[in-house]
N, CA and C atoms as a LAMMPS dump frame, in Angstrom:
ITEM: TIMESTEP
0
ITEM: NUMBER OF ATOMS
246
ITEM: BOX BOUNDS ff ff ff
-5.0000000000000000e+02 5.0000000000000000e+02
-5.0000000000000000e+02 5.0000000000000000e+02
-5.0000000000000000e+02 5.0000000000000000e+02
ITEM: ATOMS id mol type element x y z
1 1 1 N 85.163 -312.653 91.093
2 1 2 C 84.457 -312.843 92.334
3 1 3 C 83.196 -313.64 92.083
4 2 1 N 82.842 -314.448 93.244
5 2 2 C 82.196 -315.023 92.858
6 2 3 C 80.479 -314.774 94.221
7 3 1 N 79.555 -314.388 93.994
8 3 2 C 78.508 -313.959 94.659
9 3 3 C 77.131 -314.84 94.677
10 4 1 N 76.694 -315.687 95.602
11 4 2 C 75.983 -316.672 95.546
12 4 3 C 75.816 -317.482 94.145
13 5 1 N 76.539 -318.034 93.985
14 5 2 C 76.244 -318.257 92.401
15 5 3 C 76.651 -317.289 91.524
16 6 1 N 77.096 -316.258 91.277
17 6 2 C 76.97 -315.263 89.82
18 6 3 C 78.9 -315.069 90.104
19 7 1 N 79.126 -314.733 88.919
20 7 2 C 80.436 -314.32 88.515
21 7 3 C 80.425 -312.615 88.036
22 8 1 N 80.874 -312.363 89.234
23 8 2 C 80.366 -310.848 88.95
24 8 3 C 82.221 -310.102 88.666
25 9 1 N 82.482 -309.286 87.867
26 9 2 C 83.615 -308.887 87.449
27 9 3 C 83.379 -306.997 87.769
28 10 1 N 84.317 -306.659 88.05
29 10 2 C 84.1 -305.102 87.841
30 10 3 C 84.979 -304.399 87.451
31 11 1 N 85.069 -303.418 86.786
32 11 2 C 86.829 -302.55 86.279
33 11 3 C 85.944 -301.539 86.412
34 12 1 N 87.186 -300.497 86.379
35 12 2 C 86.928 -299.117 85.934
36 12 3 C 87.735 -298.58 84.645
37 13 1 N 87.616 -297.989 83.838
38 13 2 C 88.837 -297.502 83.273
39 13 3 C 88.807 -295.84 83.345
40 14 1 N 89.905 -295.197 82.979
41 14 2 C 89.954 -293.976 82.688
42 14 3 C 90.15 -293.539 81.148
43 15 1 N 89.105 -292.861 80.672
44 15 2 C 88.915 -292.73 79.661
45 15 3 C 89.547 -291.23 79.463
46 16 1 N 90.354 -290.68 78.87
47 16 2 C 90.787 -289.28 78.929
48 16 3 C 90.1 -287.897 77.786
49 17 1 N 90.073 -289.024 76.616
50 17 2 C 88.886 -288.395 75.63
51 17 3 C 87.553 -288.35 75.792
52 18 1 N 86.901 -288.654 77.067
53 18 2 C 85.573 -288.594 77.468
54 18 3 C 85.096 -287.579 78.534
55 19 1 N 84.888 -286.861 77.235
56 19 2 C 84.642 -285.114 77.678
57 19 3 C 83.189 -284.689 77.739
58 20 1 N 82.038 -285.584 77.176
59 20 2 C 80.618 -284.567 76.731
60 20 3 C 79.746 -285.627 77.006
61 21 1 N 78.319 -285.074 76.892
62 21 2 C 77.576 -286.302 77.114
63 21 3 C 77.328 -286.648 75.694
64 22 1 N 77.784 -286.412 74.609
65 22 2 C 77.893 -287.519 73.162
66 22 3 C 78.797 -288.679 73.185
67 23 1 N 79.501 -288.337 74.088
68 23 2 C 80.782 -289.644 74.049
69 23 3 C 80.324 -290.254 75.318
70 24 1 N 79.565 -289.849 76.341
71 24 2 C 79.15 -290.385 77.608
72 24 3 C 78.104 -291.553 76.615
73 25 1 N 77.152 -291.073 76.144
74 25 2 C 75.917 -291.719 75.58
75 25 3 C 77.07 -293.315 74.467
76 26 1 N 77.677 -292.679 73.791
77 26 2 C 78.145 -293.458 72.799
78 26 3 C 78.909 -294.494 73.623
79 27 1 N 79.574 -293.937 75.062
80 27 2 C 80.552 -295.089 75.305
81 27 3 C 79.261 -296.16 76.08
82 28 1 N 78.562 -295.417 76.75
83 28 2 C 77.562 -296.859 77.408
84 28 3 C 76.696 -297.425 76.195
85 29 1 N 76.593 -296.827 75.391
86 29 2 C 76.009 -298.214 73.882
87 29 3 C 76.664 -299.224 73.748
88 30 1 N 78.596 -298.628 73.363
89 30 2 C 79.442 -299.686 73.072
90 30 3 C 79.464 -300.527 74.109
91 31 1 N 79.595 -300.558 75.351
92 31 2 C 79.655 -300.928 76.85
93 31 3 C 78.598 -302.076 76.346
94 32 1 N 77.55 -301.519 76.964
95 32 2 C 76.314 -302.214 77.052
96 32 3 C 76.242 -303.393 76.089
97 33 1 N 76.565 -302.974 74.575
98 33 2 C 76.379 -304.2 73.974
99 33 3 C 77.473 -304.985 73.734
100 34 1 N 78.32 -304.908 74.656
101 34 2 C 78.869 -305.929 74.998
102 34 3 C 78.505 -307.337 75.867
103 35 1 N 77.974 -308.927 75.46
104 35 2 C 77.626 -309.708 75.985
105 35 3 C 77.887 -309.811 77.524
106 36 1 N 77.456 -309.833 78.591
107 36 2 C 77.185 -309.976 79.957
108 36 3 C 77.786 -309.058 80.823
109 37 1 N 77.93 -307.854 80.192
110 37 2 C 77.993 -306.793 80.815
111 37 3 C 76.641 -306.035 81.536
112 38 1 N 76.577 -306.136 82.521
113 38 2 C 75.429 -305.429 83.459
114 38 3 C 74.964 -304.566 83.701
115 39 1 N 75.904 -303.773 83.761
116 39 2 C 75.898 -301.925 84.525
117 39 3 C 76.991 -301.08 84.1
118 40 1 N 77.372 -300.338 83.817
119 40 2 C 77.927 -299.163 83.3
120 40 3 C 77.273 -297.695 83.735
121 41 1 N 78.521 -297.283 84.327
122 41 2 C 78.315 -295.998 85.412
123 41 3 C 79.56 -294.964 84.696
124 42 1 N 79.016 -293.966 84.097
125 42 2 C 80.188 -293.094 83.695
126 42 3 C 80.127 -291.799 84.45
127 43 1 N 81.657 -291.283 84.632
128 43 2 C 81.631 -289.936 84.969
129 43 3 C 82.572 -289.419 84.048
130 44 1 N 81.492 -288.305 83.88
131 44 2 C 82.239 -287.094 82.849
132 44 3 C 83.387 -286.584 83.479
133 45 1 N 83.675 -286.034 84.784
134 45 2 C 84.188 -284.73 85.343
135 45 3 C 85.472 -285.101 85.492
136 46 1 N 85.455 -287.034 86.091
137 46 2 C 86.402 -287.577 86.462
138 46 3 C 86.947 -288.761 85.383
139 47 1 N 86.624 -288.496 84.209
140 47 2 C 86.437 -289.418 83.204
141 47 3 C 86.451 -290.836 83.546
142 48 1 N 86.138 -291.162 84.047
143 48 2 C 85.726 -293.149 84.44
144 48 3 C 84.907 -293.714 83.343
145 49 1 N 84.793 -294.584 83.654
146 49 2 C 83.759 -295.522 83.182
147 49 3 C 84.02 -297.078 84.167
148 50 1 N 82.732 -296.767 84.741
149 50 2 C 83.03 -298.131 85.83
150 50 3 C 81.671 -299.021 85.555
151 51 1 N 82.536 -300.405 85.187
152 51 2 C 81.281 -302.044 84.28
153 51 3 C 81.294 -302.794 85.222
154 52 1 N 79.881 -303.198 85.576
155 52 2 C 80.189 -304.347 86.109
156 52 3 C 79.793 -306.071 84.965
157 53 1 N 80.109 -306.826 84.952
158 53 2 C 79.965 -307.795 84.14
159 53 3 C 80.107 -309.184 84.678
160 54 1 N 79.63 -310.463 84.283
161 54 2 C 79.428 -312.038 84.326
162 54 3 C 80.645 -311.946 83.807
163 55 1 N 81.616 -312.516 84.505
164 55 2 C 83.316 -312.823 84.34
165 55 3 C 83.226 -314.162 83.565
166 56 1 N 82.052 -315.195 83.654
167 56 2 C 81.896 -316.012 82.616
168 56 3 C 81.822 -315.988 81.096
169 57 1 N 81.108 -314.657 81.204
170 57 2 C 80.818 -314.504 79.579
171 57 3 C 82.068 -313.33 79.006
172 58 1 N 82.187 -312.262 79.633
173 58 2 C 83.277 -311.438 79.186
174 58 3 C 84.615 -310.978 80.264
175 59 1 N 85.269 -310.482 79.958
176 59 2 C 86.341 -309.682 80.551
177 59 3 C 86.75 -307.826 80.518
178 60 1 N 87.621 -307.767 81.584
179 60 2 C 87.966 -305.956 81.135
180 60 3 C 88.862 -305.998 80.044
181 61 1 N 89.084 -307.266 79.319
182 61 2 C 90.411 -306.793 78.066
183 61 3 C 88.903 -306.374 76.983
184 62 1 N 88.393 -307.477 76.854
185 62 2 C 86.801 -307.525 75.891
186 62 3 C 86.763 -305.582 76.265
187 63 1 N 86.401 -305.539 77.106
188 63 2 C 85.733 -303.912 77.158
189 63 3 C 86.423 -303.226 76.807
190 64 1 N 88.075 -303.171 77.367
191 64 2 C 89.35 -302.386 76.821
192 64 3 C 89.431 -302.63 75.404
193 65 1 N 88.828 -303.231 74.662
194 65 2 C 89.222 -303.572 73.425
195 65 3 C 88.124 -302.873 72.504
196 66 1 N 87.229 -303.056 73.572
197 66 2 C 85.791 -302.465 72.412
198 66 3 C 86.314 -300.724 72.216
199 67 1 N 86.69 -300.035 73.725
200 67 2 C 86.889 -298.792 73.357
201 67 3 C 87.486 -298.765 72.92
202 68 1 N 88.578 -299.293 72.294
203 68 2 C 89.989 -298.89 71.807
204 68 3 C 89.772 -298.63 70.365
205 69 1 N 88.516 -299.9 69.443
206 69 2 C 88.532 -300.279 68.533
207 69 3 C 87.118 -298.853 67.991
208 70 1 N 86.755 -298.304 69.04
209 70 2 C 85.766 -297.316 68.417
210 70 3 C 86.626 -295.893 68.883
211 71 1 N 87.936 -295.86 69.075
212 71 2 C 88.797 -294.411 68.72
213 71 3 C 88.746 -294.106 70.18
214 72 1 N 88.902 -294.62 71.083
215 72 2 C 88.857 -294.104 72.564
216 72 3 C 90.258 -294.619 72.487
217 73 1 N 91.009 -293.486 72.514
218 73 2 C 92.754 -294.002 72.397
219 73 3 C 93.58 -294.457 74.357
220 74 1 N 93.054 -293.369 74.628
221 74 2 C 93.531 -293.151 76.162
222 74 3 C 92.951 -294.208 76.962
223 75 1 N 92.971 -295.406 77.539
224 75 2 C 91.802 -295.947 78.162
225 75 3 C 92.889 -297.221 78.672
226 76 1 N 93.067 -296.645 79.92
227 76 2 C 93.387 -297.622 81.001
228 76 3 C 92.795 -298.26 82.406
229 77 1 N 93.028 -298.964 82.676
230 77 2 C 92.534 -299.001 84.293
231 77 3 C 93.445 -299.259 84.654
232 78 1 N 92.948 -298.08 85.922
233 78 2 C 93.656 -297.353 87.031
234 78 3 C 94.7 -298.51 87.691
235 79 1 N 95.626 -298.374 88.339
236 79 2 C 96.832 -299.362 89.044
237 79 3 C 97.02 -300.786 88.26
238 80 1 N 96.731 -300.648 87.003
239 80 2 C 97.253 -302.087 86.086
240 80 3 C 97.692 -301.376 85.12
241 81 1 N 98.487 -302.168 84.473
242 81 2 C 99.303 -301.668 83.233
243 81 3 C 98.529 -302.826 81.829
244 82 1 N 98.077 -301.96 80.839
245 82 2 C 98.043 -303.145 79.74
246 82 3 C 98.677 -302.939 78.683
């Protein structure tokens, strides 16, 4: 999408191993330092994790990939298959 100028991207995923706020804290580090990622909103209860990000600089595979690669096994978004 594209918003006066900005390339704004958003996913959610469902994270199923994201149970506590140690893995809440740890997943918005990995998140975050991911290049042009913006915002990161997690819920514990409902395990999400919803990014918003510059679709120029990264993607939801980039993010799907970061959790995957730090042991977050379960981690899809919702109505897509990857």
């Amino acid at each position: 999408m594209c918003y006066g100028g900005e390339h704004i991207g958003e996913t959610t995923f469902i994270v199923d191993d994201l149970v506590c706020r140690y893995c809440r804290d740890m997943v918005t580090r990995l998140v975050t330092s991911i290049n042009g990622v913006s915002r990161v909103n997690i819920n514990i209860p409902e395990r999400t994790v919803n990014v918003a990000y510059d679709s120029r600089i990264t993607d939801a595979y980039v993010i799907q990939m970061t959790l995957l690669k730090a042991g977050y096994k379960t981690v899809e978004e919702p109505g897509r298959m990857f």
